[in-house]
C-alpha positions as a printed NumPy array, in Angstrom:
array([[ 15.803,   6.784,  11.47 ],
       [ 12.215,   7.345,  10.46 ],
       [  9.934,   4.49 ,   9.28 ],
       [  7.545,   5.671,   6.527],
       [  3.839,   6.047,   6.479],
       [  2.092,   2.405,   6.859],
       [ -1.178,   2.176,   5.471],
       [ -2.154,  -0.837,   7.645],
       [ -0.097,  -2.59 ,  10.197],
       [  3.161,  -4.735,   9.847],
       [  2.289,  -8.122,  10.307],
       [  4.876, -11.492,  10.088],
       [  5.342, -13.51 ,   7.803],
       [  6.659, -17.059,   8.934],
       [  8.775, -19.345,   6.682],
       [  7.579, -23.142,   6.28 ],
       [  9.89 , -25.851,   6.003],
       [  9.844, -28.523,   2.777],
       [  7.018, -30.614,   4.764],
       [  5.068, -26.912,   4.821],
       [  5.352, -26.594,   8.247],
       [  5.777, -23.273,  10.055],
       [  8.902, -22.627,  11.761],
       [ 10.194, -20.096,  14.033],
       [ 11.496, -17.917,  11.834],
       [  9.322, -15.349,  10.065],
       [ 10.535, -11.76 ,   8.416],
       [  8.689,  -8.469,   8.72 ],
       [  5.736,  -7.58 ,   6.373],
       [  5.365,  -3.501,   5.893],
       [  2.584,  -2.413,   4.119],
       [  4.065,   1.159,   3.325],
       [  2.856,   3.572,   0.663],
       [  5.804,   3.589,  -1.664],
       [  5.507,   0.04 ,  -2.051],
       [  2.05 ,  -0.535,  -2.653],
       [  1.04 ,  -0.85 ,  -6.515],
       [ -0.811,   2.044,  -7.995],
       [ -3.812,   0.624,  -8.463],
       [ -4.092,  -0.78 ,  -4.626],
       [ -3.878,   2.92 ,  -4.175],
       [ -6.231,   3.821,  -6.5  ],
       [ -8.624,   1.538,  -4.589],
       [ -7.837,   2.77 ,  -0.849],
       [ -8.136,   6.119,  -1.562],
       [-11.627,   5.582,  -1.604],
       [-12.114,   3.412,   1.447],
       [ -9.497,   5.19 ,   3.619],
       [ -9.911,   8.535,   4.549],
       [ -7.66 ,   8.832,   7.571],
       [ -4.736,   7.947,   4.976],
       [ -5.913,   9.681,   1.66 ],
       [ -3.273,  12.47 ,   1.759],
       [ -0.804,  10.464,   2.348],
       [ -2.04 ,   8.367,  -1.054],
       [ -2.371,  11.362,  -2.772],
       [  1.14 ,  12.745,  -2.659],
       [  2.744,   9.207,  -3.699],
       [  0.237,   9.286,  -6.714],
       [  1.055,  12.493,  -7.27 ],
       [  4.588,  11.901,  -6.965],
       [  4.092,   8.726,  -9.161],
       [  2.364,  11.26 , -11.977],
       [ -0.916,   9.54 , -11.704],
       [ -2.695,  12.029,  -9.947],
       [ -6.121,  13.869, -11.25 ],
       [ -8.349,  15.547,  -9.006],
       [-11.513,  14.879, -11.552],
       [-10.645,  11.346, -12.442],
       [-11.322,  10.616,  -8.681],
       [-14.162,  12.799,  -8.592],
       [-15.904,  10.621, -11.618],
       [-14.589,   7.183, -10.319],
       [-12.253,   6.458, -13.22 ],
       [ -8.897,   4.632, -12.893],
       [ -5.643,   6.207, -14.014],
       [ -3.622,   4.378, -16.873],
       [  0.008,   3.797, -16.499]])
């Protein structure tokens, strides 16, 4: 089984009891591309360009895609 493209590394998060203390137990954080919001995507496809195609085909797959709208530094609407 494949994981899927990560823009930025998995990272933990740890659960905190009533007193808001950390404990020992923490689940794993996966900043992937199909579950980042459109317009976080909108904004790192600007700032990284190691992972723009991979941000272009999920906002192309999303239908928010247009090649001049990115050229003139306009957000998409949806």
């Amino acid at each position: 089984m494949n994981m899927p493209s990560k823009i930025k590394p998995s990272t933990k998060e740890y659960k905190r009891d009533r007193n808001n203390r950390m404990t020992n137990q923490f689940t794993w954080k996966h900043y992937t591309v199909s579950g980042t919001s459109t317009e976080d995507l909108q904004k790192l496809y600007k700032t990284l360009p190691r992972k723009r195609n991979i941000i272009e085909k999920e906002l192309v797959k999303r239908g928010c895609w247009d090649r001049d709208i990115y050229n003139k530094n306009k957000a998409c609407d949806l």
